[in-house]
C-alpha positions in Angstrom: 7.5 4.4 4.6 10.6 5.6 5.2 12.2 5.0 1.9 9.4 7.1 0.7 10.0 9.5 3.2 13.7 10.6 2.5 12.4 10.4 -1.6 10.0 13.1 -0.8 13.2 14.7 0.9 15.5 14.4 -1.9 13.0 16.1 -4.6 13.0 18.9 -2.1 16.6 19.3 -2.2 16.4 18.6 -6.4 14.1 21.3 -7.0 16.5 24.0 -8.0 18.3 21.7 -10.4 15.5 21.0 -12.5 12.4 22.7 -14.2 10.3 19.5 -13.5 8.4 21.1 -10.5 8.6 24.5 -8.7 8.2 24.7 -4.9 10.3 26.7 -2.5 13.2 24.9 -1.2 12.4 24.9 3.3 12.1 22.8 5.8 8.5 22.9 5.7 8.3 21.8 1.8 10.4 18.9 2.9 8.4 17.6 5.9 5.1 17.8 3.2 6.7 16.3 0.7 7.9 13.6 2.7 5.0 12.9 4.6 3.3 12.7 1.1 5.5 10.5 -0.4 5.7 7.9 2.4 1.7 8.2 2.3 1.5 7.4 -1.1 4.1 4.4 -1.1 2.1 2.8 2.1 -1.4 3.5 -0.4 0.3 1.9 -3.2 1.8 -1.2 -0.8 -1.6 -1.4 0.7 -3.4 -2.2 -2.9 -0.6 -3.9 -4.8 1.5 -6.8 -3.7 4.3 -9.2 -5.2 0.9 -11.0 -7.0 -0.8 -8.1 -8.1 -4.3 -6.3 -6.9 -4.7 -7.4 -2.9 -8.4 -7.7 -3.0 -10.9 -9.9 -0.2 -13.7 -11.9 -1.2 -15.3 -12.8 1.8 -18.3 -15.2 -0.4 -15.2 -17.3 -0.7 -14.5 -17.4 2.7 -18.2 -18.5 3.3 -18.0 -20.9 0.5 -15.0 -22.5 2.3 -16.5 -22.8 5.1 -20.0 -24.6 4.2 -17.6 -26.9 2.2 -16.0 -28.1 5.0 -18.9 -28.3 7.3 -20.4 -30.6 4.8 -17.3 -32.4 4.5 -17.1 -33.0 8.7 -21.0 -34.4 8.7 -19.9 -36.7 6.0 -17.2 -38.1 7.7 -18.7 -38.2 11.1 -21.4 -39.9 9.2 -19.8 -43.3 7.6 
């Protein structure tokens, strides 16, 4: 978050060297743009990691666990 934070900073401080975007140059524009850069790198952390897509299936997790309840009575049983 911070990395995105001082990003957000920098294009502040870029704006009147390119024609890429136009925003005033203050200290205000640089506190929003921060804010929303670091906001949109912990969005983009939060959905996407090293494997891809995070995602939860919690009928696996349910699936795992009747599997191994069935597993314990087996054992327990002979």
């Amino acid at each position: 978050m911070c990395m995105g934070f001082w990003v957000g900073v920098i294009l502040v401080l870029l704006n009147p060297f390119t024609e890429l975007f136009t925003y005033g140059v203050s200290v205000t524009n640089a506190l929003l743009l921060g804010c929303l850069s670091s906001g949109t790198s912990y969005a983009l952390c939060s959905l996407i990691s090293d494997g891809g897509f995070q995602y939860e299936n919690r009928n696996i997790r349910s699936v795992d666990t009747e599997v191994d309840a069935q597993t314990r009575n087996q054992l327990l049983q002979g």
